[in-house]
DRENFIGU-270876 format. One record per residue (C-alpha): z, y negated, x negated. Coordinates in Angstrom, 3 decimals. Layout:
residues N
+----------+----------+----------+
|        w |        v |        u |
+----------+----------+----------+
|        Z |        Y |        X |
...
+----------+----------+----------+
end
This chain:
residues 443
+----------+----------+----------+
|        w |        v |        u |
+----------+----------+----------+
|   38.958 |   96.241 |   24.114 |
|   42.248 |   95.466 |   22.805 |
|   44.862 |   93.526 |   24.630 |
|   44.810 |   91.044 |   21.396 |
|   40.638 |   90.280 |   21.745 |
|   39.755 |   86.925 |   22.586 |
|   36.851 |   86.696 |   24.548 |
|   34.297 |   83.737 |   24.339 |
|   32.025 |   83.723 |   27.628 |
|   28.667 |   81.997 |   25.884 |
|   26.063 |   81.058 |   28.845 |
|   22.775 |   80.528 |   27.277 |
|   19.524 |   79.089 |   29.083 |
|   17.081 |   81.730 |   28.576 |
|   13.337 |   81.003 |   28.126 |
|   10.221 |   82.928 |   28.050 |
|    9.918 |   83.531 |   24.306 |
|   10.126 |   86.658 |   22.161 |
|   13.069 |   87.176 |   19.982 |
|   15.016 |   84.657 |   22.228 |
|   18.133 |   87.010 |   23.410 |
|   17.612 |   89.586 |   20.563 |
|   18.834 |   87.063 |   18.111 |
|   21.542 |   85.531 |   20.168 |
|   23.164 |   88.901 |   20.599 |
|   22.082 |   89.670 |   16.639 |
|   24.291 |   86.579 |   15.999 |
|   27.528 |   87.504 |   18.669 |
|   27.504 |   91.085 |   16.540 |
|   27.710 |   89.588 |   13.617 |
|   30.308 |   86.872 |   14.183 |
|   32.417 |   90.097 |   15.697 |
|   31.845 |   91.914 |   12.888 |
|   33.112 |   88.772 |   10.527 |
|   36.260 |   88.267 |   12.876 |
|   37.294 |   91.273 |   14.811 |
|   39.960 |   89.505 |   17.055 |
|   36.638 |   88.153 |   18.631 |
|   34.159 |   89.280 |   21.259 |
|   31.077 |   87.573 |   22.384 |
|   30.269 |   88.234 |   25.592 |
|   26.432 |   86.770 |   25.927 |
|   25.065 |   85.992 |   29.022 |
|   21.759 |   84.792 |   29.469 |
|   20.312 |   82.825 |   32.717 |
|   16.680 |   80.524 |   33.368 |
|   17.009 |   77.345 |   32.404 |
|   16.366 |   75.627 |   35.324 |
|   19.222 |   77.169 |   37.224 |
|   22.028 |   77.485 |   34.204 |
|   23.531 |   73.770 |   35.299 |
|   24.275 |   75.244 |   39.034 |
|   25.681 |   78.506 |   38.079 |
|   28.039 |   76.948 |   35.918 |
|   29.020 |   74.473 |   38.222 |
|   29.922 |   77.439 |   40.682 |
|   31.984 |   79.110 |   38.506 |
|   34.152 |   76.335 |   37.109 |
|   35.052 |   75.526 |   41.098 |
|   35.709 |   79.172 |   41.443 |
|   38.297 |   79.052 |   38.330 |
|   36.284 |   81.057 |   35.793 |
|   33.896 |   78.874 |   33.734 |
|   32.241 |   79.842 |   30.402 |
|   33.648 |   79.335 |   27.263 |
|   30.228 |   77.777 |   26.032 |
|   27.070 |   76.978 |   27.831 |
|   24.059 |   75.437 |   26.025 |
|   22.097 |   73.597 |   28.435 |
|   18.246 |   71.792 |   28.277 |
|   18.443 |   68.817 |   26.535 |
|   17.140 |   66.992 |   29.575 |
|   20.531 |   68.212 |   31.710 |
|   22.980 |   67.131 |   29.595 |
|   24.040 |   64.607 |   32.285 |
|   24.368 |   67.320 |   34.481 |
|   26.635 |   68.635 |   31.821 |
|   28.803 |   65.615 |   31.600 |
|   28.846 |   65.349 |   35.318 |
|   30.051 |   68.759 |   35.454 |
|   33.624 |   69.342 |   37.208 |
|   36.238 |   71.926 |   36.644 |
|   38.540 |   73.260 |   39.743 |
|   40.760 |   70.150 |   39.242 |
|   38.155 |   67.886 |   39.202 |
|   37.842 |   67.368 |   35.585 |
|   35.736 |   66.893 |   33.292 |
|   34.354 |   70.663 |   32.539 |
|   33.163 |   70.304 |   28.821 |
|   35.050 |   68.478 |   25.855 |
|   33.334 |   66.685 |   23.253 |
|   32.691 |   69.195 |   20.035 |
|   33.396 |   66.405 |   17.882 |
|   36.706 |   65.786 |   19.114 |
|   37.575 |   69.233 |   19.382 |
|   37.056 |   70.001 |   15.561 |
|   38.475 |   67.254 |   14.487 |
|   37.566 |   66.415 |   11.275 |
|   37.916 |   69.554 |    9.761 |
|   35.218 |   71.087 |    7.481 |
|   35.806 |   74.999 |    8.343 |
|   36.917 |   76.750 |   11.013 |
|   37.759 |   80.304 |   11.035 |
|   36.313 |   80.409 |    7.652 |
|   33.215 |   79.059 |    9.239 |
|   31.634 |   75.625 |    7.367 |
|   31.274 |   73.128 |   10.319 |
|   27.316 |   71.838 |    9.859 |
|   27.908 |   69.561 |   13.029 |
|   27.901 |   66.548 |   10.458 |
|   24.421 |   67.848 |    8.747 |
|   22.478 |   67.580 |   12.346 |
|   19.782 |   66.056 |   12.217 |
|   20.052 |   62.114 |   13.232 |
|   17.572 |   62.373 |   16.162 |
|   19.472 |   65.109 |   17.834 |
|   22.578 |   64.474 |   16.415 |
|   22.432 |   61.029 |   18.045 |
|   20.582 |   62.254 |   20.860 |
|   23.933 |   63.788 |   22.382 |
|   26.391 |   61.627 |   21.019 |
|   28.169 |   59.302 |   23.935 |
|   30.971 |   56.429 |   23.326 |
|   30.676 |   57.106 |   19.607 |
|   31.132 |   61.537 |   19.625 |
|   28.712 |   64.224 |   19.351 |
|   29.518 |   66.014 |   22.643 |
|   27.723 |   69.200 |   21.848 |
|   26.469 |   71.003 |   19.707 |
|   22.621 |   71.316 |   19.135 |
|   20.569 |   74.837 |   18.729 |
|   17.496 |   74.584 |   19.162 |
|   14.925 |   71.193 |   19.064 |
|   11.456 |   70.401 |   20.032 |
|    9.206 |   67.440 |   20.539 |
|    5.634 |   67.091 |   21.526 |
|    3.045 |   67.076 |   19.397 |
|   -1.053 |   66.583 |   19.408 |
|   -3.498 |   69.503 |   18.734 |
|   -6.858 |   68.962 |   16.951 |
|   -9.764 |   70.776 |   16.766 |
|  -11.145 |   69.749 |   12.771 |
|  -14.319 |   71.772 |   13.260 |
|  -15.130 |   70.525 |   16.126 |
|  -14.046 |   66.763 |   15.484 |
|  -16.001 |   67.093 |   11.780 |
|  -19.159 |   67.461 |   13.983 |
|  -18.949 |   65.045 |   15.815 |
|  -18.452 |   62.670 |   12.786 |
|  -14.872 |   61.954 |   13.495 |
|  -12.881 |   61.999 |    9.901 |
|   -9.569 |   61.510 |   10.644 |
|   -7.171 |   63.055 |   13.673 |
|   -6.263 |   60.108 |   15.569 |
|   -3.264 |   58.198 |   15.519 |
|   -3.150 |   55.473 |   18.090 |
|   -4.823 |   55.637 |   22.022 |
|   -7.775 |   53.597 |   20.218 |
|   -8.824 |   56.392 |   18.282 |
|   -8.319 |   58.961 |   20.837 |
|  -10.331 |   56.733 |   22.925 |
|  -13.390 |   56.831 |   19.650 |
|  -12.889 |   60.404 |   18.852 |
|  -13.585 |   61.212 |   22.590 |
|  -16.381 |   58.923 |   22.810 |
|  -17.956 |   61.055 |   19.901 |
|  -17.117 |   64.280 |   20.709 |
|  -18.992 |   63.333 |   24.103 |
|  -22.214 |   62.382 |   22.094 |
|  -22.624 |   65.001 |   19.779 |
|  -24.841 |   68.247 |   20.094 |
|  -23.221 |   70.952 |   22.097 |
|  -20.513 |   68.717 |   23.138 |
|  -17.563 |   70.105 |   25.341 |
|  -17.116 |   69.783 |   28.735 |
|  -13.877 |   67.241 |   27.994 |
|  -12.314 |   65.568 |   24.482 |
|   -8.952 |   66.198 |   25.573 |
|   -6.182 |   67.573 |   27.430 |
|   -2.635 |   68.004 |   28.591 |
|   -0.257 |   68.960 |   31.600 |
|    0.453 |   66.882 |   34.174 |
|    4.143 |   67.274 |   32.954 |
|    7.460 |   64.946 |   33.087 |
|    7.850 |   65.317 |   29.352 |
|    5.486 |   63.076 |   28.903 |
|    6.164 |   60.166 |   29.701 |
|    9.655 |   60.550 |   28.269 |
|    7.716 |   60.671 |   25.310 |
|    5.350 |   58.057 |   25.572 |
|    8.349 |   55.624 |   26.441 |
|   10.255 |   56.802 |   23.903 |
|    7.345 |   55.996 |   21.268 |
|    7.203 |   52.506 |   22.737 |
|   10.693 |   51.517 |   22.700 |
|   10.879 |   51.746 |   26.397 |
|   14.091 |   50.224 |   28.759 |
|   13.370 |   51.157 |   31.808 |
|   17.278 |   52.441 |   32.779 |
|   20.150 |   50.138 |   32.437 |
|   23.129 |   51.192 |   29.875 |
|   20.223 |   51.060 |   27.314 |
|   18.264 |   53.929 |   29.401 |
|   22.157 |   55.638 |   30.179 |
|   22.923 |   55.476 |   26.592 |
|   25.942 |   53.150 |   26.746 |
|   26.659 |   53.632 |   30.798 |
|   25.757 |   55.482 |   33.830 |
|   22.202 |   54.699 |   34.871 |
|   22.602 |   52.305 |   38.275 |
|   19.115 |   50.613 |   38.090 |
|   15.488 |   51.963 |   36.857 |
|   12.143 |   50.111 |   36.818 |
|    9.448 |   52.830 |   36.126 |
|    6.599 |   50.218 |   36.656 |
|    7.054 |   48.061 |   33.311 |
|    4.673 |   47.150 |   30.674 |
|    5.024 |   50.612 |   28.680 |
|    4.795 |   53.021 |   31.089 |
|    1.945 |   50.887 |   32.913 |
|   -0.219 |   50.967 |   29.358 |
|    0.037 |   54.678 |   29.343 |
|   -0.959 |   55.630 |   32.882 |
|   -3.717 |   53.222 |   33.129 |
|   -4.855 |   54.846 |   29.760 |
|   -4.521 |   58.008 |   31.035 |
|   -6.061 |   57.233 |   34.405 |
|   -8.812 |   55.371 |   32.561 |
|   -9.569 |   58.260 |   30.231 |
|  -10.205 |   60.144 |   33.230 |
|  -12.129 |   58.370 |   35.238 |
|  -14.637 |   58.398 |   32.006 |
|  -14.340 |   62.168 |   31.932 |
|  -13.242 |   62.302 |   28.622 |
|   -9.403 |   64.245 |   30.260 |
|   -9.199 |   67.401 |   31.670 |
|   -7.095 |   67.670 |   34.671 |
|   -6.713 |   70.559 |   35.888 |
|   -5.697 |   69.397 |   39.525 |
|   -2.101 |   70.986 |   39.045 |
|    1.292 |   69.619 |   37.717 |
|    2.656 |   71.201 |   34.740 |
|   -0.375 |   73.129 |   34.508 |
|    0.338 |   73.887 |   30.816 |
|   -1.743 |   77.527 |   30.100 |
|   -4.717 |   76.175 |   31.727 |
|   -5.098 |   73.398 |   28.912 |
|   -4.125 |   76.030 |   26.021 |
|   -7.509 |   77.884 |   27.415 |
|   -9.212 |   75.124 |   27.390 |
|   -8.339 |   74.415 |   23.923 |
|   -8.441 |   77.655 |   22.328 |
|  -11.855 |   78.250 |   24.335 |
|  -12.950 |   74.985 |   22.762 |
|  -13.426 |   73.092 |   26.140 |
|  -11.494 |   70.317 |   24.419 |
|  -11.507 |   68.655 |   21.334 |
|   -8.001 |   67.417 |   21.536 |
|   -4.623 |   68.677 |   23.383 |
|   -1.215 |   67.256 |   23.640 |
|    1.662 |   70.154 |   23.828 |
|    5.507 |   71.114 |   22.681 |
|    6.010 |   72.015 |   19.286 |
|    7.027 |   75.343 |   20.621 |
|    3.653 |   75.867 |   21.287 |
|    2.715 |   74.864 |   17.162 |
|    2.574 |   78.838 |   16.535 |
|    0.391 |   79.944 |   19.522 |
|   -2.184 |   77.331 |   18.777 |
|   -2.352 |   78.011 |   15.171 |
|   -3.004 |   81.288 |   16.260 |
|   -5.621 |   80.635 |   18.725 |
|   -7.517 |   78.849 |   16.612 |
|   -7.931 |   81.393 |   13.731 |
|   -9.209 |   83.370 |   16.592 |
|  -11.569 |   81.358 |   17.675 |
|  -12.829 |   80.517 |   14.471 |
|  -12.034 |   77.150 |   13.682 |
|   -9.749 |   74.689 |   11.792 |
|   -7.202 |   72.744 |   13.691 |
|   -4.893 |   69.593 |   13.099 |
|   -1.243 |   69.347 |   14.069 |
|    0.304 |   66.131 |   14.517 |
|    2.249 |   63.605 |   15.979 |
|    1.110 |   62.573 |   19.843 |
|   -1.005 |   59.553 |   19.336 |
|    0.625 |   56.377 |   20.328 |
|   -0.056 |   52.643 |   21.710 |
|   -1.070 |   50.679 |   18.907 |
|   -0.040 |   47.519 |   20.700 |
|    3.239 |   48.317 |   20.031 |
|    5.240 |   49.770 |   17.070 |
|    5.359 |   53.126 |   17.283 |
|    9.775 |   53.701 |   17.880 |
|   10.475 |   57.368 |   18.459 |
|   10.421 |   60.646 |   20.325 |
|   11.218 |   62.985 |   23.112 |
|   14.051 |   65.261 |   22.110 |
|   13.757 |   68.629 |   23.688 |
|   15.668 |   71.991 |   23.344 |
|   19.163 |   72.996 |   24.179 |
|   22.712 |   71.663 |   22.566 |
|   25.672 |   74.419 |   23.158 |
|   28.591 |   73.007 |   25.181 |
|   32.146 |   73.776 |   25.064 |
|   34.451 |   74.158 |   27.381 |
|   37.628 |   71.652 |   27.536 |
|   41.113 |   72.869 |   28.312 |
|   41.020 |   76.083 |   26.162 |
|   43.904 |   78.020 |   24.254 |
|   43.838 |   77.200 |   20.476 |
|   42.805 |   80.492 |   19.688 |
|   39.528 |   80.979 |   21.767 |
|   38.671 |   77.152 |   21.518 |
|   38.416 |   77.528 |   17.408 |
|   36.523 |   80.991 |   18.065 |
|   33.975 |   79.152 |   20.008 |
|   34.032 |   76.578 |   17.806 |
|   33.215 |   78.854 |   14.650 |
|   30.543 |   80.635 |   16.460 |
|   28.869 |   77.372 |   17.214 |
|   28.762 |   76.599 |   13.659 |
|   27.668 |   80.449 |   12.609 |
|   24.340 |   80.166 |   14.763 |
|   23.513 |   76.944 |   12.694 |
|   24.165 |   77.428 |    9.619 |
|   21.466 |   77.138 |    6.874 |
|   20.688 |   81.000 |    6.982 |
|   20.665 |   81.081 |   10.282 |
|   19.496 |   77.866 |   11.729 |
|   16.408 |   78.821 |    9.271 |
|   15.715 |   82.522 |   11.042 |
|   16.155 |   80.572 |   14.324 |
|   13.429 |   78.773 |   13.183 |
|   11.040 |   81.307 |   11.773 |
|   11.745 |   83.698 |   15.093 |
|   11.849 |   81.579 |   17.505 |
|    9.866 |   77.954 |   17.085 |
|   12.691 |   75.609 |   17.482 |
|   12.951 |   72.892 |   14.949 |
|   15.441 |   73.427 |   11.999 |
|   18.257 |   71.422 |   13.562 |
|   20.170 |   71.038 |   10.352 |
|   19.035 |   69.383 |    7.117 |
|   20.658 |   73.025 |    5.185 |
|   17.805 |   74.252 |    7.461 |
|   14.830 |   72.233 |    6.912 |
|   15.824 |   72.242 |    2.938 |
|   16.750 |   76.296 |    2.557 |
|   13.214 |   76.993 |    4.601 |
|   11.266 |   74.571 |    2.121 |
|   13.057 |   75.999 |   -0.960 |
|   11.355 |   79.135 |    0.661 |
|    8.105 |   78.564 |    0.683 |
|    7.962 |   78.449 |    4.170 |
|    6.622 |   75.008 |    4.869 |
|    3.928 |   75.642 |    2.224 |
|    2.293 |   78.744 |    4.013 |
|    2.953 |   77.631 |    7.550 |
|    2.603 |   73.577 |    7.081 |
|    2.065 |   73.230 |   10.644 |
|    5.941 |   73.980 |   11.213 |
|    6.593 |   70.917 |    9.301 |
|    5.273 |   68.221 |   11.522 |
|    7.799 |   68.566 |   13.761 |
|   10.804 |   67.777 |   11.581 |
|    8.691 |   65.216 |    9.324 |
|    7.935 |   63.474 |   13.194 |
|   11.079 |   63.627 |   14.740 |
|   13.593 |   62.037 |   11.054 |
|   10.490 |   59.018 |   10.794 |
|   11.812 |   57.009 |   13.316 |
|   14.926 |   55.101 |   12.351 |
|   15.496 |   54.181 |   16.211 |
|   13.954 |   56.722 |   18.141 |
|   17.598 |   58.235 |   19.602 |
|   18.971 |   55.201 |   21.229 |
|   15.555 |   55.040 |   23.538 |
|   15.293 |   58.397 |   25.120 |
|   16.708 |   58.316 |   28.848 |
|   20.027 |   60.283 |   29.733 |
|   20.337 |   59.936 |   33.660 |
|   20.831 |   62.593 |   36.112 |
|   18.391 |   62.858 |   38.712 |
|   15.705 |   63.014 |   35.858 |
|   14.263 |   66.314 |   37.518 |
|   13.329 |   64.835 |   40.464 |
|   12.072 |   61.055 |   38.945 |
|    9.745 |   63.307 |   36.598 |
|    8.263 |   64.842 |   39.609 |
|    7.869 |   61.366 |   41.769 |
|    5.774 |   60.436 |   38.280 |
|    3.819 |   63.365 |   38.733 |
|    2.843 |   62.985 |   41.856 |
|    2.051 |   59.194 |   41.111 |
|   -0.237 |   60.023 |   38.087 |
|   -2.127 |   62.855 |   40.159 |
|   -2.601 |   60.139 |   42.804 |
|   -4.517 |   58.180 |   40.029 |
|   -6.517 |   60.695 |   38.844 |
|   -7.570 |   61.804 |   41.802 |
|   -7.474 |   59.468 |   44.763 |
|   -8.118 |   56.370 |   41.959 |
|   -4.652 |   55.158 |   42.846 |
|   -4.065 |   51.420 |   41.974 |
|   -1.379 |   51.993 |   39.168 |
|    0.657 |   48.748 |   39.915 |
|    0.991 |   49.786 |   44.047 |
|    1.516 |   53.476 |   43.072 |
|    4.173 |   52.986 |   40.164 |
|    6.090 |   50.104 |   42.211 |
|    6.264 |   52.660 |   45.239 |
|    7.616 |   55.438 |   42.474 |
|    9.827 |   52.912 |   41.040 |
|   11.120 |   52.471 |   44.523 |
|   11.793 |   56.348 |   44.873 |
|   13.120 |   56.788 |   41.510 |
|   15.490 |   53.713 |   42.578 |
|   16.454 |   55.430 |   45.532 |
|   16.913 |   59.090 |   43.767 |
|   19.621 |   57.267 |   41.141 |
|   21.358 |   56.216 |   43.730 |
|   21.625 |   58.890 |   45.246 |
|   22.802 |   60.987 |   42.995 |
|   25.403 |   58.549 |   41.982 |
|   26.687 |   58.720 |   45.615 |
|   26.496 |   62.634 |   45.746 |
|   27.096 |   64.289 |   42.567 |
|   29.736 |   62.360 |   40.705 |
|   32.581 |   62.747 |   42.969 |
|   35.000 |   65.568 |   42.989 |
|   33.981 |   69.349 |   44.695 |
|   31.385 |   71.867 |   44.223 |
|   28.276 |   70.439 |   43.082 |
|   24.836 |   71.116 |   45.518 |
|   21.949 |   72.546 |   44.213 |
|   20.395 |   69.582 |   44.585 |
|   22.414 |   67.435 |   41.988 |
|   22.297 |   70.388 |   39.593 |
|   18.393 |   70.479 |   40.221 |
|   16.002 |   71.235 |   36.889 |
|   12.239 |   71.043 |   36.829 |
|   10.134 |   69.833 |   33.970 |
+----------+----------+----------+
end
């Protein structure tokens, strides 16, 4: 390596899917190959422990250049310190600055898509850059729902509610109509759908999150639904949090009639049921049709770049950033790995294609997640959200199987979740080396 090579550290959060790292480092080789002055060192770690391992390494005086972390840390990432107690990460709006190309590279940050464009965008800036995007979505089994008489996939709880009901009746009926995990995710999402404040700062949008209440009337429609649905043994439960493969059995062994999941998992279900034989339904996650129906969970990672860098690696970073999403690119993300086209270049180059038209079940997400108008202002940015998602958990498995009393249960988790906030408010936004414990990532 020459003494004139500018190396850019990129951290990713690596997940259990193939073609995940192949393409990344597909992507670095290329970009070197386009601009030789560069290397791109790629470094790959889980997920769940990317937040603390860059925290360690920015107190030790040798952070990355970029780190893309899970859309549900990225108030780990603003909370995270360099060795003089700075902020570690700059926003990438700011740092381009208005200009359309860097390094020769066209900046797509503008073309985002407005859910997860807005999604990371604090006191008016985009602070990173998104990859990859998912949101969760609502699995259908047509064969089986066309037996049971049941013409349409539901929309609202009502109809999941009928469609269940039916399924239970017919012939040869399943042991259950539906299922999903146990998993935090989900009630992001339901809340989200609903509108939900439950955080002040508009759920941490506008402020740090001081105060919670995780006992109003939105998420106390959805758990007595949920606790209601099993009690009438329409909903699997597995008797395990985040018990997600246990449910895609279920479905693709046709168990249940109905299963909520990621839109990762769009692929692998599609798949599972031209297995098994029979026709299946993807769509949004049904909603409460009591209330309008607002927005969505936004999952999947947004890259992060470091502040504090020399002109010359900062606007290498920057470049790469916008190589891995442009339209060619953001497109093959798309077809190898699952994520959502994150760019509009994206979602129009893949339909110009053809793509959408054989595969239509790839569609959904996009068409879901740009139909709300409102839908990024409502999802939750706060930074002990690891360990409120798992106080939840626990709650709703209390309801489903010690027949909990939802308003005692979710005023007791409220309680917790109060108590988590403020502690990590107290712990991990001060100067120093962040614990493990503020850096935590479950679900």
């Amino acid at each position: 390596m020459s003494s004139g090579t500018v190396v850019i550290d990129a951290w990713f959060s690596l997940y259990p899917f193939p073609g995940f790292v192949e393409t990344l480092k597909k992507r670095a080789e290329e970009f070197e190959r386009a601009h030789p002055r560069y290397r791109v060192e790629v470094k790959t770690t889980y997920w769940q422990r990317l937040p603390e391992e860059v925290s360690e390494a920015a107190y030790q005086g040798h952070p990355p250049t970029l780190a893309s972390y899970y859309s549900g840390a990225a108030q780990l990432a603003r909370d995270t310190l360099d060795r003089a107690g700075r902020p570690l990460f700059t926003s990438v709006q700011r740092a381009i600055g208005g200009r359309t190309e860097i390094l020769g590279e066209p900046v797509v940050l503008h073309d985002v898509v407005a859910p997860a464009r807005a999604y990371y965008t604090f006191g008016g800036e985009v602070t990173s850059m998104p990859m990859t995007l998912s949101t969760m979505h609502m699995y259908a089994n047509l064969t089986m729902l066309r037996r049971a008489g049941v013409t349409q996939v539901p929309r609202t709880w009502a109809e999941v509610d009928a469609a269940c009901k039916a399924v239970a009746n017919m012939a040869g009926a399943p042991p259950y109509g539906i299922a999903w995990a146990n998993d935090g995710k989900f009630f992001q999402h339901v809340l989200a759908q609903q509108g939900a404040v439950f955080a002040n700062g508009h759920n941490g949008r506008y402020g740090r999150v001081t105060t919670i209440d995780l006992a109003g009337p939105e998420m106390m429609a959805f758990v007595t639904w949920w606790q209601r649905l099993h009690r009438e043994g329409y909903y699997l439960y597995t008797g395990r949090v985040e018990d997600w493969e246990p449910t895609f059995r279920a479905f693709a062994e046709q168990r249940v009639a109905l299963r909520f999941s990621s839109s990762f998992d769009a692929r692998y279900m599609v798949e599972a049921a031209a297995a098994a034989g029979f026709d299946i339904a993807v769509s949004p996650v049904p909603h409460n049709g009591d209330r309008p129906y607002v927005g969505n969970w936004i999952g999947g990672d947004s890259i992060w770049v470091a502040d504090g860098l020399d002109e010359a690696t900062r606007d290498g970073a920057l470049a790469f950033t916008q190589y891995l999403n442009n339209p060619a690119n953001a497109a093959e993300w798309h077809r190898v790995y699952g994520s959502s086209p994150v760019t509009n270049a994206a979602i129009a180059r893949l339909a110009d294609e053809g793509w959408f038209a054989r595969y239509p079940h790839f569609q959904v997400a996009p068409y879901q997640l740009n139909s709300t108008a409102h839908q990024p202002t409502y999802q939750a940015v706060l930074g002990p959200y690891a360990h409120v998602q798992r106080a939840l958990m626990r709650a709703v498995e209390d309801l489903l199987i010690h027949e909990a009393d939802p308003a005692v249960r979710f005023a007791e988790v409220t309680a917790e979740g109060q108590r988590l906030v403020d502690e990590y408010n107290a712990r991990c936004t001060g100067p120093g080396l962040r614990c493990p414990t503020c850096l935590h990532l479950d679900s």
